[in-house]
N, C-alpha and C positions, 0 to 999 in steps of 0.2 A: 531403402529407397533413396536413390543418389539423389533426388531434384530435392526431396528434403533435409538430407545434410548436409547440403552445399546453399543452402535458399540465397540465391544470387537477388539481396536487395539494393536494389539500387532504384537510379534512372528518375523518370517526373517527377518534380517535386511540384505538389500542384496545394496548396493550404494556406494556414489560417493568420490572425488566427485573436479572436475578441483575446487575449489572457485573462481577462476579470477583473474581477478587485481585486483579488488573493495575489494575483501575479503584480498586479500592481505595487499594492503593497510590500511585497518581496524586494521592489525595485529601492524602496523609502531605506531598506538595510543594505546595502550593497552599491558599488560606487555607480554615480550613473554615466551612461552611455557616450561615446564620444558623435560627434556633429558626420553623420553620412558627407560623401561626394556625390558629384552628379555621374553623368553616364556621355561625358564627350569622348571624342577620339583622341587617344596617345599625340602628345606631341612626338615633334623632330627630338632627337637624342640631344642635352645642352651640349652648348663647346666647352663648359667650363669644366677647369680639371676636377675641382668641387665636388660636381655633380653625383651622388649616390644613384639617382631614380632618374629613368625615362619620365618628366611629370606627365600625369592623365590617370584614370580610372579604371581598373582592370578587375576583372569578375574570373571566377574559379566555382568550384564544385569537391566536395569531397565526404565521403560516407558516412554518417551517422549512424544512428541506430537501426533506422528502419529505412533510409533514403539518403537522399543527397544533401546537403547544407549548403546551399547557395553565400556567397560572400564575395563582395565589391570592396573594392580597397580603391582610395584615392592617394596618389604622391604628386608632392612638390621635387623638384631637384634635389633638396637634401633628406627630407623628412615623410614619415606617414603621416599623411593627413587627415585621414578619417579610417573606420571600418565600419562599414554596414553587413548586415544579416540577411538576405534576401529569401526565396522559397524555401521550403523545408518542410519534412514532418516528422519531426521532432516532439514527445510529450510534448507540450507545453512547461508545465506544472516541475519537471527533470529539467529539462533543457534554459529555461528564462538565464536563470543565473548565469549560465554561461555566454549566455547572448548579451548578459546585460554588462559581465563583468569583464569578458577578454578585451570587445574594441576598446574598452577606456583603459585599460593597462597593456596593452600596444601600444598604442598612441603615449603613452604618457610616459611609457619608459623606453620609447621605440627601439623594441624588442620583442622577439620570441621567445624568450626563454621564462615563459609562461608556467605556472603550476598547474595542473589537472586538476577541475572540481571533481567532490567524492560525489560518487553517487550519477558521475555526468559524463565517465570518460571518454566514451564512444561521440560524443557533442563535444567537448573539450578537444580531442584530438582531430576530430572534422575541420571545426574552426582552424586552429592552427595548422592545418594541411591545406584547406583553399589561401590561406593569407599566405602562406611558403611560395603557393603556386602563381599569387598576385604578385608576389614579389620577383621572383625569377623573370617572370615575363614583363615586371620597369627594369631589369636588368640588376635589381640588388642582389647584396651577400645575403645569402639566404643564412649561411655556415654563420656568419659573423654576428646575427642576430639572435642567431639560437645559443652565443654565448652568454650565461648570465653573468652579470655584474656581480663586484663580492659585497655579498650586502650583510653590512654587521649585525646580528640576530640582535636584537632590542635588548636594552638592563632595565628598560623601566619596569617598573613597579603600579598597576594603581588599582588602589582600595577605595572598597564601599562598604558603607555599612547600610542595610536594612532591614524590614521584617521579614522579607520571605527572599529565599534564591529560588529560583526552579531552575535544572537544570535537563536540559534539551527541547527541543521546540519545533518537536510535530504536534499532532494535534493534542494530545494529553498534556503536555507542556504547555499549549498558548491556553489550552482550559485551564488550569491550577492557575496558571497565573492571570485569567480573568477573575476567577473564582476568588483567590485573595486581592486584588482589588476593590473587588466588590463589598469585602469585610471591610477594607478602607484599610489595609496594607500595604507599606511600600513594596514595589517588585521589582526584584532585573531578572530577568531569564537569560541562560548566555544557550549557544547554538554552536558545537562544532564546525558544522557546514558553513557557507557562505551565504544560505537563506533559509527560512523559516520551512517546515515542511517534513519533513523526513518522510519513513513511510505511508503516511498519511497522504500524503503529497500522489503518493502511486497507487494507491488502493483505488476498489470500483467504485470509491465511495456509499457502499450501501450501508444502512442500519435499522438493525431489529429491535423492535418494538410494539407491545400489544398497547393496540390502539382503534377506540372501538370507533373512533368516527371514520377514519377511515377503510379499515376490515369491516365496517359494516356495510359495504357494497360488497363483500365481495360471498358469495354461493358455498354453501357449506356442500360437500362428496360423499359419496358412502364411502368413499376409502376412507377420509378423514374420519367418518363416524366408526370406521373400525377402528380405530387408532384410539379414540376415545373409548369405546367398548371396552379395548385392552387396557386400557389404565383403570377401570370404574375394577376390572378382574384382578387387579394387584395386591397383594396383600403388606400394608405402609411398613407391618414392624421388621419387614424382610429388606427394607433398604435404607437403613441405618439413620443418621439424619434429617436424612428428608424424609421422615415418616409424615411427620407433620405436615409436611410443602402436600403430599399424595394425598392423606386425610381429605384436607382442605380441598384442595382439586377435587378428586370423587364429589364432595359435595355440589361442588359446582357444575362438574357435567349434570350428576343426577339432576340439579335445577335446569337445565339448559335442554335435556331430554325430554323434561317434562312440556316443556313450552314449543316456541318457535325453533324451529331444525335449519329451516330454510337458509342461515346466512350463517358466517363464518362462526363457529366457537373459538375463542381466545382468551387470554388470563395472566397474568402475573406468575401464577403459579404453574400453568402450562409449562410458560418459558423459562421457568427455572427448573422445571423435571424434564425438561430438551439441554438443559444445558449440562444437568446430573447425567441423565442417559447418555447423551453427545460427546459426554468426557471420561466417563467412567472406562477408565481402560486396565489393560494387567502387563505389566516389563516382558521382558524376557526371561528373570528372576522367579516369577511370579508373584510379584509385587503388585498390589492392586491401588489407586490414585480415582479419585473419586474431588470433584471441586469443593471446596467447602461452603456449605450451607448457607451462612449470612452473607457471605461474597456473590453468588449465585442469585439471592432474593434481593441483595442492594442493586445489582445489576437490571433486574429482570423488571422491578418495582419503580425504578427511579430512571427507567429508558423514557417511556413517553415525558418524563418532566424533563428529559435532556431534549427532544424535538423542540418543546414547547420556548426553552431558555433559549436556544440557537435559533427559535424564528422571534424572537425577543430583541436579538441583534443584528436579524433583519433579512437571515437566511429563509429563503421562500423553497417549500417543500410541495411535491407532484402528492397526487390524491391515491396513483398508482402504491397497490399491494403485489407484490413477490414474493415467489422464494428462491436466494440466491441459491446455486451449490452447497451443497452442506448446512444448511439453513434448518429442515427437518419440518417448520411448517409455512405458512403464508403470512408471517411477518415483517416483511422486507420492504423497505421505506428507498425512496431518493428524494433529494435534490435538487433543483435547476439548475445547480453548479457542476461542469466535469470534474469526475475523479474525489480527491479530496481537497480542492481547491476551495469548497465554499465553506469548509469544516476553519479550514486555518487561516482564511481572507477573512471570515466573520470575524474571528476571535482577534484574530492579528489586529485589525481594526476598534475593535474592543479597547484592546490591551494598549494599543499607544492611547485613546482617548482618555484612557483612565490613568494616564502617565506612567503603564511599566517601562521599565529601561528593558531593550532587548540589543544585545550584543550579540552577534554572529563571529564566526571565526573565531571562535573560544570556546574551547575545550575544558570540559572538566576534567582535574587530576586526581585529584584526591579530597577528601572530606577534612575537613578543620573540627577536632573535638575539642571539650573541655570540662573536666571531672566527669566525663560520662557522658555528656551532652554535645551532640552533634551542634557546631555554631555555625556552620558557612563550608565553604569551598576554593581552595587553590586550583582555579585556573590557568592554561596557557593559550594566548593567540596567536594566531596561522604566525605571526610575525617576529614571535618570540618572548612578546609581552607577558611578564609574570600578572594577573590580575588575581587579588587578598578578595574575596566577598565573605562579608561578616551577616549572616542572618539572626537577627531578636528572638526570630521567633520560631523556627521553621525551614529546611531545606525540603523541598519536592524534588524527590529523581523521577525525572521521566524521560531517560535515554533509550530507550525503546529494547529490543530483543537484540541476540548473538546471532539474527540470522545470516549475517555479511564472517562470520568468523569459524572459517571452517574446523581449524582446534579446537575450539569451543565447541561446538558441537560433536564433535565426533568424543571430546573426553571425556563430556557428561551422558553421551547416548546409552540408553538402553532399553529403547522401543523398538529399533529398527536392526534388523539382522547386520543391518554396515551402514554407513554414513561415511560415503566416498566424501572424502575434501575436496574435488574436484563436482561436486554437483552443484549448479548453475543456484541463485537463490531471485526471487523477486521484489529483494529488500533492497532497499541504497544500500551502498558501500561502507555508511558511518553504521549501522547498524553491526556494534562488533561485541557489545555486552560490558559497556563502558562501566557502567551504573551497578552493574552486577560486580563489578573488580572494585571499585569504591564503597560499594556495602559491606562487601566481606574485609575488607579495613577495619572497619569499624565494629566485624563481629555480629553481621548482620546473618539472619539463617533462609537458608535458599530452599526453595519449595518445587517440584516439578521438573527440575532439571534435566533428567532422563529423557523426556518427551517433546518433541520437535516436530508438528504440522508442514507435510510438503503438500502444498495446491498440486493437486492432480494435471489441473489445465493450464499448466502453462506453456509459454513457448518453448520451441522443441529446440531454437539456439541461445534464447539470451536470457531463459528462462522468468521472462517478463510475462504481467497475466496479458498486457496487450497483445494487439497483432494477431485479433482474430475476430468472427462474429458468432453470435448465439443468446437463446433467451435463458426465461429462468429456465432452472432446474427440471421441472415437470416437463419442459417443454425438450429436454436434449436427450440427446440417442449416441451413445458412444459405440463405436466400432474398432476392431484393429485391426491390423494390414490386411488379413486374409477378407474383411468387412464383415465380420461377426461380432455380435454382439457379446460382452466378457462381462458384466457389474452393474447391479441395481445404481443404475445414476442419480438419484435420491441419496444414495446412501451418504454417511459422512467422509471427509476430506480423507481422513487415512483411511478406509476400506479404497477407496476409488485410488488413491493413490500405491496401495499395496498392489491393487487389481492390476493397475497400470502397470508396474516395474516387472510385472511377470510374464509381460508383452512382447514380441517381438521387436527391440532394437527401444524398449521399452515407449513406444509412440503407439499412438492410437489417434483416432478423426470422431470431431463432433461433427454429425449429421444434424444439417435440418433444411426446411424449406423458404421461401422468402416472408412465411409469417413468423414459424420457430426460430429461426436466426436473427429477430429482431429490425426485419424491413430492410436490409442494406439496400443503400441507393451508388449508383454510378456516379462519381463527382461528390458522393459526400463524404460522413466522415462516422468509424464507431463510436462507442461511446470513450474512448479513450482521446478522440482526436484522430486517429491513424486514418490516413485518407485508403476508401473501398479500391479507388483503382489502383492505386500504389499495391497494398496487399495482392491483389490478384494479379499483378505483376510479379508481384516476386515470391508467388506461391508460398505466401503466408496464410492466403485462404483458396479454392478452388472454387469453381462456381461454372454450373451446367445447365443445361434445358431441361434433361434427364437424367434419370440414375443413370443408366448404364453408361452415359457421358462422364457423367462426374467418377464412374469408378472407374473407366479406362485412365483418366487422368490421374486417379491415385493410385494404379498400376494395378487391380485388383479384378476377380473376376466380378463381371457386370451383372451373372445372374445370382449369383450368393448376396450382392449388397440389395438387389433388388429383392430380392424375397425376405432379406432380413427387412426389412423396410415394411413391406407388404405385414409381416408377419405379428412387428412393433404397433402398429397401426392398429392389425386385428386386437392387442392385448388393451391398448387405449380406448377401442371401441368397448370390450368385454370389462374395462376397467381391473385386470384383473393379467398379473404378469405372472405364469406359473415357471417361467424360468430364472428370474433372478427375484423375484418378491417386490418391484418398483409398486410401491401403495399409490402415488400422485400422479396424475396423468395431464399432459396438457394438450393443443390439437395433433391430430394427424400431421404427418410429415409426408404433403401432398401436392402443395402449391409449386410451381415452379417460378422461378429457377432455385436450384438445390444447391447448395453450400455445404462444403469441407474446410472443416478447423482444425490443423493436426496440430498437437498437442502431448506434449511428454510433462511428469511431475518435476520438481525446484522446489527446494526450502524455501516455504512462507513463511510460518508462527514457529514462535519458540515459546514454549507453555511455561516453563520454567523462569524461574526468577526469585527476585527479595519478597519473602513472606509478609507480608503485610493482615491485619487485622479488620473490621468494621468502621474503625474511623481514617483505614487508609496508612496509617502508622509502618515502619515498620520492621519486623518483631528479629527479638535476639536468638541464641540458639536455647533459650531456654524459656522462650516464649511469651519473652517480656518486650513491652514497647523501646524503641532507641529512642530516648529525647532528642525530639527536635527533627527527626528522620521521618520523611513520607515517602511514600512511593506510588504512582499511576502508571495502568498502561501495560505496553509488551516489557517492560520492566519488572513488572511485579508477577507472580506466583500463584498458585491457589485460586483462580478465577475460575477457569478453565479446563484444570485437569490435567487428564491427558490429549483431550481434541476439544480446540475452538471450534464453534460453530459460523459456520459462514454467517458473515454477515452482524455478530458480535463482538467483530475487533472496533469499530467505530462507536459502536455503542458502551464498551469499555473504554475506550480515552474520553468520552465524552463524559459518564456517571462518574468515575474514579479519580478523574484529572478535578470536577469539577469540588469530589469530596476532600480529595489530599489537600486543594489549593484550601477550602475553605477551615480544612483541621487544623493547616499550618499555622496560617494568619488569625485562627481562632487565641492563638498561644500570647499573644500581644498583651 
């Protein structure tokens, strides 16, 4: 379908955009912003020979990620005077840093010869293409800007010594290092990027947790009560483990059975036999990977006490229960913050009040041992800076996953019949398996590595989850080009995801209507921030009065999408889907106007990682603890398995971040 591999976006940029505290705060590490111009008319050209610039204010446009980047540049005769940012729809949450950090280093070195933030480059290169095009048009050297200066790479040196390092600072990083504050441990975190965030920063921000004040509004199903059925029908000593976890469960439907039916069943132990099931997978080998047990119930147990700590620091949580994709039941919590901005604003905010040092732009290189004992970390910054951190007590890795690192993936694969390097991923750029090359240093043993989670729905160019609409899980109806229905949408990320690649041009369309697609409005914006009309512009989403509107536009025939529709609808009624097995159902897809999501899979999670234990530690190849070594997060191993469950990545940086931080600093 040429309109979808070409998705010409461009054009209005029409947005936001409040950034929050979290963006705020982002700004407190990162240099700040240089002073806008106004918007007069171009002077006369000076007589003097002097003169670099036409002085006056010139405005330009150039592509980002999803649209245009508006940017006004003001000159004096010799010098840039200012740069401003103007329209955009730009993440927020991606893009800040770059808004916050090019105008002040133009201005200050008046120069292009700019570095690309990671994780930003399609923003990064926007910016420095409207400033080129400001500048041509006051008649500068555009060439002579974009030369950089030779700038001596730094000798310094500089050392610290404290109780805890953590190093990386998405959200499992600014937890551990809340978390050993809280013990009353010194902290520095250091941050490769240029702002606090990483993954975390791009995720839907959702998280799972049984939580009975809230799942107690929500209607217990007979699908769901068969789902139950089938577990009371298990027999515990056939699943190794968790015999116990199942045990336990069966008792507790059997009590739940016996009483009120009417509202949602949930448990601790539910959600750690969704997470055993969820993950339980077999290689290509025939190797079978199964999460481990005390990982699974530390998770599953100590979720709702992570909601309860994060609204503690002041994070305010919607009453609303879901279930994300791949979620498996109706645990799914949000937010009042976009994305994962209020995950890493809360904590970031935390963490300076409780005086962690947080350095950006410093990279971990390598671990600092001694007789066995991990002490600290040799970092480097963007600038060339060697930075010694000496920790008492404790280092926390929490550099996140390998999913930005297509070698890495494909040399440890062995879930997936091929792991093209060229497959698009949903991770920032820093996301390269830093933490993972610094543990095995030190003789650390890696757990899961085979297995590598691609999100089914992601965008079908930049394989981002944005740039598109739809509700929970229950609520979505996948189609492929011919508009036939292929895969119980319930199901977990790699079945949907395998489902997917076997597709035609491997793309496929979420159907729904203006209640299933989550209400989009004209003029506003999804949950990502991506403005509704911009998408429908540049047929990132389709949107019709009727089906057979909407399937001309997705070049398909109008009476196949129609009766598959008709027909979804009948199985939602009967509750009861006899072609792919969908158990949860949510309304009919009926309401007009009707909305198309196209949608191809991208590396999301990477399962794999440093083996870590109960208290977060973690373990050698022979299954002893590394003194002084913790690990949280897409960093660590054995959570998991072989498939996360949607909607369990935030709920893991949140429990594990908050155990490693408090293990570390325990050490003092």
């Amino acid at each position: 379908m040429k309109h979808l591999k070409k998705m010409n976006r461009s054009k209005k940029a029409s947005v936001k955009t409040a950034l929050l505290l979290a963006l705020c705060l982002m700004m407190l590490f990162v240099t700040a912003c240089g002073n806008g111009g106004g918007s007069e008319a171009p002077a006369a050209p000076a007589e003097t020979g002097d003169a670099l610039y036409t002085p006056g204010t010139y405005t330009a446009k150039a592509m980002g990620n999803y649209g245009d980047v508006e940017v006004s540049v003001t000159f004096s005769e010799t010098e840039i005077v200012s740069v401003e940012i103007g329209e955009h729809i730009e993440t927020p949450a991606i893009a800040e840093p770059v808004f916050t950090r090019f105008p002040a280093e133009i201005v200050a070195g008046q120069t292009l010869a700019i570095d690309m933030i990671s994780g930003a480059t399609n923003t990064s290169r926007a910016v420095l293409e409207a400033v080129e095009d400001c500048v041509r048009q006051a008649g500068g050297d555009v060439a002579a800007l974009k030369v950089a200066s030779e700038r001596q790479a730094s000798t310094e040196t500089i050392e610290k010594t404290v109780d805890v390092v953590v190093v990386g600072g998405g959200g499992a990083g600014v937890a551990a290092a809340v978390s050993a504050a809280e013990q009353g441990a010194s902290v520095v975190l250091i941050e490769k990027a240029a702002a606090l965030g990483g993954n975390t920063m791009r995720s839907g921000g959702v998280y799972n947790a049984y939580d009975p004040g809230r799942q107690g509004a929500v209607e217990m199903t007979s699908v769901l009560m068969q789902q139950l059925d089938e577990i009371l029908a298990l027999t515990p000593s056939e699943h190794g483990d968790f015999a116990d976890v199942i045990t336990r469960l069966q008792a507790q439907i059997a009590e739940y059975k016996a009483g009120d039916t009417s509202k949602l069943f949930d448990s601790p132990e539910l959600h750690a036999y969704h997470i055993y099931v969820g993950g339980k997978r077999t290689d290509l080998q025939g190797n079978d990977i199964v999460s481990k047990v005390e990982l699974a119930e530390i998770l599953a147990n100590d979720a709702l006490a992570g909601i309860e700590w994060l609204e503690s620091y002041g994070l305010e949580w919607t009453d609303d229960i879901s279930t994300v994709l791949g979620a498996l039941w109706p645990r799914t919590h949000s937010n009042v913050k976009p994305l994962g901005t209020g995950y890493v604003g809360t904590l970031a905010e935390a963490a300076q009040e409780m005086g962690v040092e947080i350095m950006t732009d410093t990279k971990g290189m390598e671990l600092l041992t001694e007789n066995g004992r991990v002490t600290g970390v040799k970092a480097q910054q963007s600038n060339g800076t060697t930075v010694m951190l000496h920790a008492t007590s404790g280092v926390v890795m929490a550099t996140g996953g390998y999913g930005a690192n297509p070698e890495m993936r494909a040399e440890y694969n062995t879930y997936w019949p091929e792991m093209p390097l060229a497959m698009p991923t949903t991770n920032t750029n820093d996301a390269t398996g830093d933490g993972i090359v610094m543990g095995l240093g030190v003789g650390a043993s890696l757990e899961g590595m085979g297995f590598v989670q691609l999100m089914p729905s992601s965008h079908p160019e930049t394989g981002a989850l944005s740039g598109g609409v739809w509700g929970s899980a229950e609520e979505q109806m996948f189609v492929n080009k011919e508009g036939k229905r292929f895969v119980n949408e319930y199901s977990g990320r790699d079945v949907l995801a395998a489902a997917a690649l076997v597709q035609e041009d491997a793309l496929f369309f979420i159907i729904g209507d203006q209640n299933t697609s989550g209400n989009p409005q004209l003029g506003g914006t999804n949950i990502w921030g991506d403005s509704i009309d911009t998408l429908i512009e540049t047929k990132s989403i389709f949107k019709a009065d009727t089906l057979e509107d909407l399937a001309e536009q997705l070049e398909m025939d109008p009476a196949v999408l129609v009766a598959e529709v008709e027909k979804y609808n009948g199985y939602i009624e009967a509750q009861n889907d006899p072609e792919f097995g969908k158990k949860s159902f949510g309304a009919k897809i009926e309401n007009a106007p009707f909305y198309a999501t196209p949608r191809s899979p991208s590396v999301h999670h990477t399962m794999g990682g440093l083996e870590i234990d109960e208290l977060g530690r973690v373990l050698n190849e022979s299954g002893s603890p590394i003194a002084g070594l913790y690990a949280a997060g897409e960093v660590a191993g054995g959570v998991h398995a072989g498939n996360r469950l949607g909607g369990n990545a935030l709920t893991d940086i949140i429990v594990f971040g908050r155990l490693a931080g408090a293990s570390a600093a325990s050490q003092r």
